[in-house]
C-alpha positions in Angstrom: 0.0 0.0 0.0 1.0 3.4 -0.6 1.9 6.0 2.1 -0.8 8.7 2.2 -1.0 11.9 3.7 -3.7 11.0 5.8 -1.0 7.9 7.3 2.5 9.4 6.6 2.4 11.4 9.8 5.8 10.5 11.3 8.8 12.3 10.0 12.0 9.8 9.0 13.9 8.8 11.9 11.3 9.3 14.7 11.5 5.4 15.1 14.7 6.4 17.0 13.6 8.0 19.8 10.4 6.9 22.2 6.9 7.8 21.3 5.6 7.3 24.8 7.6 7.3 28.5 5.2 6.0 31.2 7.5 6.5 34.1 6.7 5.7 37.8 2.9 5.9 37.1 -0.4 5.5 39.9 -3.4 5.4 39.4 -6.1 4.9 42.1 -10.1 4.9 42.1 -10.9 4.7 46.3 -9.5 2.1 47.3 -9.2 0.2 44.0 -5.4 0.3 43.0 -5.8 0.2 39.0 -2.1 1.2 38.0 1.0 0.5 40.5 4.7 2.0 39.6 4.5 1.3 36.3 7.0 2.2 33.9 7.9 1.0 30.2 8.3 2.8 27.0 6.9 2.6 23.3 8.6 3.0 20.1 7.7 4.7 16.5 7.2 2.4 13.8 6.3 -0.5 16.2 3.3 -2.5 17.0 2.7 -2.6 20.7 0.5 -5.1 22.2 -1.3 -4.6 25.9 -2.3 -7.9 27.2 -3.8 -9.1 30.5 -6.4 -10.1 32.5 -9.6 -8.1 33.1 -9.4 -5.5 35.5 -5.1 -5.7 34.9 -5.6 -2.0 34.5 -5.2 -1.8 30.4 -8.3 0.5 29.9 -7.3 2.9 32.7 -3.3 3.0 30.9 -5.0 3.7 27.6 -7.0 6.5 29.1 -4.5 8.2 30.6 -1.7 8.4 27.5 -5.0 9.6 25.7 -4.9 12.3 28.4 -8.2 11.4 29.6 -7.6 10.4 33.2 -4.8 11.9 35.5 -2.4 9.7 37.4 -2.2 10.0 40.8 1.5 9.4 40.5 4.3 9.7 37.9 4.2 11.1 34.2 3.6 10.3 30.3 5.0 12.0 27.8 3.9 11.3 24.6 5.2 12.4 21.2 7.3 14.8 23.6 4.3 16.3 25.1 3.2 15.9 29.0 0.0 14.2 29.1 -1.3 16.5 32.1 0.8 19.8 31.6 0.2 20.1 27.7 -3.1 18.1 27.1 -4.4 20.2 24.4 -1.1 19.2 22.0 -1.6 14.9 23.7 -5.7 15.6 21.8 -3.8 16.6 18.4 -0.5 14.6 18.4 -2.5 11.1 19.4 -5.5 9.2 18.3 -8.1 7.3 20.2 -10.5 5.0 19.3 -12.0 3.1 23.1 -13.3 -0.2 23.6 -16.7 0.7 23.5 -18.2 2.5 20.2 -17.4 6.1 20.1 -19.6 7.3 17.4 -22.9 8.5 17.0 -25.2 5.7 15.3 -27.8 8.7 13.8 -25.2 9.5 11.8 -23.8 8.1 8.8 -20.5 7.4 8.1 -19.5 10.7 6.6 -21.5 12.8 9.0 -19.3 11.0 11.8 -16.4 11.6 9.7 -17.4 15.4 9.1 -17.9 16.0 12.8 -14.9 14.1 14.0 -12.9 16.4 11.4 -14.5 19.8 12.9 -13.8 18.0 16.8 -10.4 18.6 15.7 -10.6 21.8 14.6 -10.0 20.7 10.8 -12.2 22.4 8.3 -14.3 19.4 6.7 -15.3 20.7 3.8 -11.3 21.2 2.9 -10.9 18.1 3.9 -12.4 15.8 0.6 -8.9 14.5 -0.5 -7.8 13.2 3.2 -11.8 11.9 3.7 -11.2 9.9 0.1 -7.9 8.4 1.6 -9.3 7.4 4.8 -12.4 5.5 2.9 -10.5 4.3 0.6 -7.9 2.7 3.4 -10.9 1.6 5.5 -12.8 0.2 2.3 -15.8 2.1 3.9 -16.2 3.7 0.7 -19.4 2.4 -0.8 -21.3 2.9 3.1 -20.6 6.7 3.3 -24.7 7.1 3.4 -25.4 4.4 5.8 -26.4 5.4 9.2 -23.4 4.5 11.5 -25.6 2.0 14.0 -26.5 0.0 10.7 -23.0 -1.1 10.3 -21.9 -3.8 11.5 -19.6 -5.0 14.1 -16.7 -4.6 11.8 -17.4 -1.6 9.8 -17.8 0.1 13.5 -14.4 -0.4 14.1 -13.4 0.3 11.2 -15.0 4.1 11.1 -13.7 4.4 14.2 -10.4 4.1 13.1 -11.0 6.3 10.4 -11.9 8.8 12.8 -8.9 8.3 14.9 -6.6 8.6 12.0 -8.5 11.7 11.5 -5.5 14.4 12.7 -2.9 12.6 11.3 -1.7 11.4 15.2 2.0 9.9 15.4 0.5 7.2 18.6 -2.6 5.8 17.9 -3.9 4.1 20.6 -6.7 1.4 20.0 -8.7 -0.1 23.0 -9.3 -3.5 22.4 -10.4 -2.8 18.5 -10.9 -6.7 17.8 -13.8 -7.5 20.4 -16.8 -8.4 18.6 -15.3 -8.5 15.2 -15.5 -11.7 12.6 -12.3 -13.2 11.6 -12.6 -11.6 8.3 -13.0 -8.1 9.4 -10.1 -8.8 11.6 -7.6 -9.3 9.0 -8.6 -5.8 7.5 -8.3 -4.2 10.5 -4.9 -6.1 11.2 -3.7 -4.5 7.4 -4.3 -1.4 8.4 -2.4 -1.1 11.2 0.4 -2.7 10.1 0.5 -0.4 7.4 0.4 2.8 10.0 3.4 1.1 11.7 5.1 0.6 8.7 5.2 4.6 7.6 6.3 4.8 10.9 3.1 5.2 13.3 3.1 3.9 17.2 0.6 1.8 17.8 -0.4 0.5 20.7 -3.3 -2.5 20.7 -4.9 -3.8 23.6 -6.3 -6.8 23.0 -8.0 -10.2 24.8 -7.0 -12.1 21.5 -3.7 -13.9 22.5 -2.7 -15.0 18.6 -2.7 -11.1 17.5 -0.3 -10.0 20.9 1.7 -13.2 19.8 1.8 -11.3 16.1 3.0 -7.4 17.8 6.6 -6.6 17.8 6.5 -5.8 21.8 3.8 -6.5 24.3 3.0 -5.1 28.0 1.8 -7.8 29.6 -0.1 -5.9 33.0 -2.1 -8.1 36.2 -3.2 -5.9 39.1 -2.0 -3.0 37.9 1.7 -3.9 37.7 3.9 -4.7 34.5 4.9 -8.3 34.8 6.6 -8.8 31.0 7.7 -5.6 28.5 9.1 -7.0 25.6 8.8 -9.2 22.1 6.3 -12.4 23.3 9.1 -14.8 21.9 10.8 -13.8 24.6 7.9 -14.3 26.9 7.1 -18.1 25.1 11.1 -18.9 25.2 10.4 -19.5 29.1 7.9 -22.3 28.6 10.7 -24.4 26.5 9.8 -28.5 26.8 6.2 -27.3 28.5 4.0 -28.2 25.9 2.8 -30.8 24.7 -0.5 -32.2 22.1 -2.4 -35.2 22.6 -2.7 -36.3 19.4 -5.9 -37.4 17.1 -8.1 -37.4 20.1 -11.1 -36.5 18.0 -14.7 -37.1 19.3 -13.6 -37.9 22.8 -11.7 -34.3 23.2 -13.8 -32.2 25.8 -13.6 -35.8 27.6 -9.8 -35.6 27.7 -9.2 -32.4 28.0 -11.1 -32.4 31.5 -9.1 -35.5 32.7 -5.6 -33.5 31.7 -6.7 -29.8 33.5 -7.6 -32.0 36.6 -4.2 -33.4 36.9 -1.9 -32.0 39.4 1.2 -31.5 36.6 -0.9 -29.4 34.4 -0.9 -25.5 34.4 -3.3 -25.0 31.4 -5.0 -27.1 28.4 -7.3 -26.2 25.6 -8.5 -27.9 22.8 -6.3 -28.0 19.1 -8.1 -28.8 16.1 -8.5 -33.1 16.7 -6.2 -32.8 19.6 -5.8 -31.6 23.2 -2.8 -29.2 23.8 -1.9 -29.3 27.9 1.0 -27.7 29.2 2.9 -28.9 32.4 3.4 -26.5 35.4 6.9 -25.3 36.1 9.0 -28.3 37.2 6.2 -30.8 36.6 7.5 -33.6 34.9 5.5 -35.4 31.3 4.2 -38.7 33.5 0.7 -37.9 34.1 0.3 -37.1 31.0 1.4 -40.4 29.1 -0.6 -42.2 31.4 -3.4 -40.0 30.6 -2.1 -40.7 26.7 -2.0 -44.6 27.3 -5.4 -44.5 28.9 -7.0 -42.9 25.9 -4.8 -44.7 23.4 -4.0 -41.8 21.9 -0.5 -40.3 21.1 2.0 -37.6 23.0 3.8 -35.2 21.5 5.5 -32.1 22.7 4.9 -29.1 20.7 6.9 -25.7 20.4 5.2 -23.4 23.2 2.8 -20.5 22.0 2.9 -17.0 24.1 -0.7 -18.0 25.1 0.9 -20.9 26.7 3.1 -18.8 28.4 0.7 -15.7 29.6 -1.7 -17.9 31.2 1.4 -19.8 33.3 2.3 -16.6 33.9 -0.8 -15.6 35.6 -0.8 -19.1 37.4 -2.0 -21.2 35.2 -6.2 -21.8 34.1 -9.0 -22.7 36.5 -9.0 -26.4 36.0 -11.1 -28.8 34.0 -14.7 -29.4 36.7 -17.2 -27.5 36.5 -18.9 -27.3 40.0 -22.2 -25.5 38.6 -22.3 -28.8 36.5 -21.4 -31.1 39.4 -24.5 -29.4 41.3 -27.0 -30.2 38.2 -28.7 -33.7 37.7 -28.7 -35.1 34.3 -30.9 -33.6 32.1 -34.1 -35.4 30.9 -36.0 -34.6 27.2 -38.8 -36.8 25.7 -37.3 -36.2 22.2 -33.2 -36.7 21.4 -33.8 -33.6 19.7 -33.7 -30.1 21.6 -34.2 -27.4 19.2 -34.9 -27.5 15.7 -36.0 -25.1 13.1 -37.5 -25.2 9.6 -37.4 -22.6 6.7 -36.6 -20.1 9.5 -36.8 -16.1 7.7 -36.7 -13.0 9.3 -37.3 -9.9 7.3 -36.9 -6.5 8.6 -38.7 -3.8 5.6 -36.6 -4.6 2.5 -33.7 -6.4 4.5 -33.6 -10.1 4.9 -31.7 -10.9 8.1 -32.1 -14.7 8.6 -33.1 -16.1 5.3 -34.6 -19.9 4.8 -32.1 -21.5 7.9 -33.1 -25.0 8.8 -31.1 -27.2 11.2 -31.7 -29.4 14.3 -29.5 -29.7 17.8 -29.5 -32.8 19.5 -29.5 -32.8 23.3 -26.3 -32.8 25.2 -24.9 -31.3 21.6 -22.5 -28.1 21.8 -23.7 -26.2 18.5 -22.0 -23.7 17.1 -23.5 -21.0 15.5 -21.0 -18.9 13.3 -20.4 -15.6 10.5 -18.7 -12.3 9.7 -20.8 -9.7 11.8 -24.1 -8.8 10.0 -24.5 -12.7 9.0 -27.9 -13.1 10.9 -26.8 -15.4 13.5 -28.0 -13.0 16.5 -31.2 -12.6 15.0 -31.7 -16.7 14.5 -30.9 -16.7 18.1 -33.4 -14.6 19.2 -36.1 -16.3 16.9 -35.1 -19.5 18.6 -35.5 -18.2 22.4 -39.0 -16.6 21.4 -37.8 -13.0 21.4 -38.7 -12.0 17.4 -41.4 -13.7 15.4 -40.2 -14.7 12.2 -41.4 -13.8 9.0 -41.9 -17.5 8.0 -40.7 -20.3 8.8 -41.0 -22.7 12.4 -38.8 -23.2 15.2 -39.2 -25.7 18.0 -37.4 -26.0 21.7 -37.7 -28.7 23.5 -40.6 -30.1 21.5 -42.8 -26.7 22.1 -43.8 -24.7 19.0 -42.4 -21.2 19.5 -45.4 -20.1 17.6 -48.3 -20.9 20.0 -46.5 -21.8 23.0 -43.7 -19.2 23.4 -43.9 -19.0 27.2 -43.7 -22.9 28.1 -40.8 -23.2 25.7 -38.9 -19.9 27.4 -39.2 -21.7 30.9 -37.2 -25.0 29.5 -34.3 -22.4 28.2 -31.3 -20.1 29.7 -30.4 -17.0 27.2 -27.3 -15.0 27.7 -27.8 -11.8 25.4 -24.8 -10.7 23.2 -24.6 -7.2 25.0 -25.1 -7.2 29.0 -28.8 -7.1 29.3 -29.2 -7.0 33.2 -30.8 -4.0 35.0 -28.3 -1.6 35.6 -30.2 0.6 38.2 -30.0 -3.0 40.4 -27.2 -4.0 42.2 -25.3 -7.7 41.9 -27.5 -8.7 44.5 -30.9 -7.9 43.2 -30.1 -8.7 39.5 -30.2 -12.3 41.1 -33.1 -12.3 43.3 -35.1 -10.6 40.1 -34.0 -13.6 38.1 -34.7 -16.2 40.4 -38.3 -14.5 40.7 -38.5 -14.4 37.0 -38.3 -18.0 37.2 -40.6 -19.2 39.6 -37.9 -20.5 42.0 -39.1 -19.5 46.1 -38.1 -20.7 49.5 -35.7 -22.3 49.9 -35.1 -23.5 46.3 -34.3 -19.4 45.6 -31.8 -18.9 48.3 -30.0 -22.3 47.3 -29.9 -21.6 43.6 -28.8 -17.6 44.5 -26.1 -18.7 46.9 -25.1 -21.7 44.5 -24.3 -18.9 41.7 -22.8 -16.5 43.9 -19.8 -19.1 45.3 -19.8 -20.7 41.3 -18.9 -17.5 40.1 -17.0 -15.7 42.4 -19.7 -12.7 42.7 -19.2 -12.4 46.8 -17.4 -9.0 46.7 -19.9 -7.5 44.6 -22.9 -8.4 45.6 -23.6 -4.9 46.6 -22.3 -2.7 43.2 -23.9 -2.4 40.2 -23.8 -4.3 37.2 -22.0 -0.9 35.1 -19.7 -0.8 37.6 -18.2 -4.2 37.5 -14.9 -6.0 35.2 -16.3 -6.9 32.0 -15.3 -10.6 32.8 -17.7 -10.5 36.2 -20.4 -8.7 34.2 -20.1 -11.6 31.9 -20.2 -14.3 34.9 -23.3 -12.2 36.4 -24.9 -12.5 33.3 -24.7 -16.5 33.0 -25.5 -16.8 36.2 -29.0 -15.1 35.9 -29.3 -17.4 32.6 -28.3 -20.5 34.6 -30.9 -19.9 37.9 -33.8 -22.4 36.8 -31.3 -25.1 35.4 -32.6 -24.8 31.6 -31.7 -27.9 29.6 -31.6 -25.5 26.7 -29.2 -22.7 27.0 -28.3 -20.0 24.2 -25.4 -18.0 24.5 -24.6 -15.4 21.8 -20.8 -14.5 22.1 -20.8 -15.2 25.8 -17.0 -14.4 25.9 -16.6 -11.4 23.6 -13.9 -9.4 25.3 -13.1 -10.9 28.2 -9.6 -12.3 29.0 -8.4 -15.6 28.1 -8.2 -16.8 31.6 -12.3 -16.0 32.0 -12.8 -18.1 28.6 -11.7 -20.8 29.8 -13.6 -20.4 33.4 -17.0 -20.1 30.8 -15.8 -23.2 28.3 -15.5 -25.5 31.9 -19.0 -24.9 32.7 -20.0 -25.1 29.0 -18.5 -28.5 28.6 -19.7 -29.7 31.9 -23.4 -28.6 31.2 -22.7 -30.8 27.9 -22.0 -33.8 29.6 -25.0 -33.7 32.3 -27.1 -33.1 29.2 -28.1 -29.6 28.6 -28.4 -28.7 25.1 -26.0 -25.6 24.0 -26.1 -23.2 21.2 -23.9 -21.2 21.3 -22.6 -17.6 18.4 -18.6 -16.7 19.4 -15.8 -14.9 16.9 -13.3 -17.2 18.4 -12.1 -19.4 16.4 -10.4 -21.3 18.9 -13.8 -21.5 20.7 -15.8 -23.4 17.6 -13.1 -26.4 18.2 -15.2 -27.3 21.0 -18.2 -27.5 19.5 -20.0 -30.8 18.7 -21.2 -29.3 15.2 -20.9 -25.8 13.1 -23.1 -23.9 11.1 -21.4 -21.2 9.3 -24.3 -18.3 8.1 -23.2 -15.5 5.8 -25.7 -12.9 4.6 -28.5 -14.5 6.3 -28.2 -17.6 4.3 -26.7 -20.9 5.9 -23.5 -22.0 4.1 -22.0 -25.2 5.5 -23.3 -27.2 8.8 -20.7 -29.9 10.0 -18.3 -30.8 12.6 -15.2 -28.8 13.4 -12.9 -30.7 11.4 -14.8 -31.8 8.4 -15.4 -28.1 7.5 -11.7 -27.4 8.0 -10.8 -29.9 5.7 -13.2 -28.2 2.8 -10.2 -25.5 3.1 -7.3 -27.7 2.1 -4.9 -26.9 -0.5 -2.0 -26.4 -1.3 -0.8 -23.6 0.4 -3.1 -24.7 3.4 -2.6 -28.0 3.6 -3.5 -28.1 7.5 -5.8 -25.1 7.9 -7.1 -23.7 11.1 -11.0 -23.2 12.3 -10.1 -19.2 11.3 -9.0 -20.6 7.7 -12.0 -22.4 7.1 -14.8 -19.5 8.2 -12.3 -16.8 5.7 -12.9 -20.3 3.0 -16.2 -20.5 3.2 -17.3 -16.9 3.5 -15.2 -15.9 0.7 -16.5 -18.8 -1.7 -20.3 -17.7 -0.9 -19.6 -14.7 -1.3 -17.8 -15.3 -5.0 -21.0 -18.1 -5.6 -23.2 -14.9 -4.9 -21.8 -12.5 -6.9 -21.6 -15.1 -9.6 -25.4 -15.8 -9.4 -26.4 -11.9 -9.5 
């Protein structure tokens, strides 16, 4: 690509000298200690990743090189300018695009950019060559008239980085830009960055997505507020040498394994790997466990070259085991039909716009079903057809053998459905968020208090049982929410992208219980952007543009992506396959 004005903001050279100094910094809310003595610096014409768990205090660092928030202790300089004494220069000099969306979705896409132009004092209407260079680099270009809250998840992000490019900064600094975003959309995003830090841009990406820090030329790796790694992750991974190891071609019998290897003593962490189980040992912890494990399950060891996801979880002490004991508390799960929730001819239309369009499938019970597609695909509106929330256009679905069409309330009392964006009662505390559910749900007695206390000590809610829901981590908003989904024991429970921006260590915590729900039975459907996540499901059904594409397991729909440049493809390989081939059948047909 070639530099533009709009990206060519560093002069040659600058890559010599810092573009941030975070020396000695505090930052305290009350008595929550977000930021302790932290120091580290960032370079021009580098990719900087900030990694950690939730409530490590990334979101609070961001804010304050964007001089948003004020340290309590210590300075920032960046681009040469004080973050507190000289914050009017830190506004022109940087560019901010936050976690959550920025923009205003009555606008379209050039009205957002127009405004964000005047916000920085730029005259707009001067502006038409630097706005053609910004679409162009964003491929937002055909969208300029649509309203910015009819994008989706990807095109957000994208015109927010627009709009953050907008002043030409020299540090652009980009709040978790990847949460929420298809695999497809990622990639775009990940080109245009790397072309900012190639014309010799800082960038600094926080991030939950362990494979893009892993890709980042440095990474701050925070917990608790303190800096426990500053440098290239190979440096980080290079620790965990003759730690990892795969248990080879375990296929159906994975989530199985996988449980049996976190529950042993010697093991730090273990997720599933395409037909595999990848488990790595705990510092000093020798491999003997494990090939017993191996020889019980007649299936092969191997170690493996360590990955920095490896490495930051051991780091942080390692993952939360392999029982569930929300799943230990449930008796199995009895249906009269093998066959939980099915739908027929499903079609959602929405004026002109077809959102789910002619989608027929079936879960079986105990099943872990994927649902997946780039943003915009239709999946979250199949979801909610399926939990009784929209009436479709045409088209049937049943849950647990009741017709959502006539018996919408008895089929709602048989499921659990976690919403895609936290949809608890912010004006209740912890607390009363549960105790509204349980009411919700008919539980009383002493049946409510059980179930209450039961999700309080399974999700480690205690400490906030008085705050409210806004006011907590993302990963314990996330927990709160399951929880309230999870009171009346469904043995149906939808989940659409249950773990979208929460750390890798609170993925796992969620995929425990998931797996353990699976085996007493309950039925789970569940949307997720992780690749890495869809490996544990039973089955796959891909949707793009409302229209369902493939349906299969994990690994049969990976091998559709083989060739010859791919000749072992990943889950993120097949979706970009089989996305881009509809999309080319498509354009074909019109």
């Amino acid at each position: 690509m070639q530099a533009s004005p709009a990206i060519a903001a560093v002069p040659a050279g600058a890559g010599e000298d810092a573009a941030v100094v975070i020396e000695g910094v505090d930052k305290h809310f009350g008595d929550i200690k977000a930021l302790r003595g932290l120091s580290a610096r960032i370079h021009y014409g580098r990719l900087t990743g900030l990694v950690g768990p939730d409530g490590a205090g990334k979101t609070t660092l961001m804010r304050i090189l964007a001089g948003l928030l004020v340290p309590n202790a210590g300075h920032v300089t960046l681009a040469g300018y004080d973050v507190v004494k000289d914050n009017d220069a830190i506004h022109v000099v940087s560019g901010y695009m936050p976690q959550r969306f920025g923009l205003y979705e009555d606008l379209t896409v050039m009205e957002n950019m127009r405004l964000y132009a005047q916000l920085r004092g730029m005259d707009a209407d001067r502006n038409a060559d630097l706005f053609a260079e910004l679409l162009d680099f964003t491929r937002l270009g055909p969208f300029t008239k649509r309203l910015a809250g009819k994008l989706s998840g990807g095109m957000k992000q994208k015109l927010g980085l627009a709009c953050a490019l907008m002043a030409r900064p020299k540090v652009l600094l980009l709040d978790e830009p990847g949460v929420g975003v298809d695999p497809v959309s990622r990639q775009d995003l990940w080109r245009m960055v790397q072309a900012l830090t190639d014309e010799g841009m800082a960038v600094v990406w926080s991030t939950a997505y362990l494979d893009e820090a892993e890709r980042c030329e440095s990474v701050l790796l925070l917990n608790q507020g303190q800096l426990l790694f500053d440098g290239p992750p190979q440096e980080l991974t290079a620790q965990l040498e003759g730690r990892s190891f795969r248990l080879e071609d375990v296929g159906a019998e994975r989530r199985a394994v996988l449980t049996q290897a976190l529950d042993l003593p010697s093991v730090s962490d273990g997720v599933i790997q395409g037909a595999g189980v990848r488990v790595v040992l705990r510092e000093g912890a020798q491999a003997e466990q494990l090939q017993a494990l191996s020889d019980q399950a007649h299936v092969g060891l191997a170690q493996v070259p360590a990955r920095f996801e490896d490495a930051f979880i051991d780091l942080l002490g390692g993952g939360p085991g392999g029982t569930s004991m929300l799943a230990d508390r449930l008796p199995p799960v009895e249906l009269g039909s093998d066959v939980a929730v099915s739908c027929r001819n499903l079609t959602k239309r929405f004026g002109e716009f077809t959102a789910t369009d002619n989608v027929s499938f079936e879960v079986q019970k105990g099943e872990i079903f994927g649902l997946l597609g780039p943003n915009g695909a239709g999946k979250s509106t199949t979801f909610k057809m399926l939990c009784g929330l929209l009436k479709p256009t045409a088209g049937e679905a049943h849950v647990v053998g009741h017709d959502l069409r006539r018996a919408t309330g008895a089929a709602k009392s048989r499921l659990g459905y976690m919403a895609q964006k936290f949809s608890l009662y912010g004006l209740l505390s912890v607390q009363q968020n549960l105790e509204f559910s349980a009411g919700v749900y008919g539980l009383e007695g002493n049946t409510r208090r059980e179930r209450i206390a039961e999700m309080i000590e399974t999700f480690d809610l205690g400490d906030w049982l008085s705050a409210t829901p806004d006011s907590l981590p993302l990963g314990h908003k996330q927990r709160l929410a399951l929880a309230c989904s999870l009171m009346h024991r469904p043995p149906v429970l939808f989940l659409d992208e249950p773990t979208s921006g929460v750390d890798p260590i609170t993925r796992r915590e969620f995929w425990t219980h998931i797996n353990g729900l699976a085996r007493k039975g309950v039925t789970i459907v569940v949307t997720t952007h992780f690749m890495d996540e869809a490996e544990y499901c039973d089955r796959v059904a891909m949707l793009s543009r409302g229209q369902l594409i493939a349906l299969d397991t994990p690994d049969a729909l990976k091998r559709s992506a083989v060739s010859p440049e791919r000749p072992d493809p990943t889950m993120e390989d097949a979706f970009i396959h089989l996305v881009e081939s509809a999309d080319r059948e498509l354009e074909a047909a019109t």
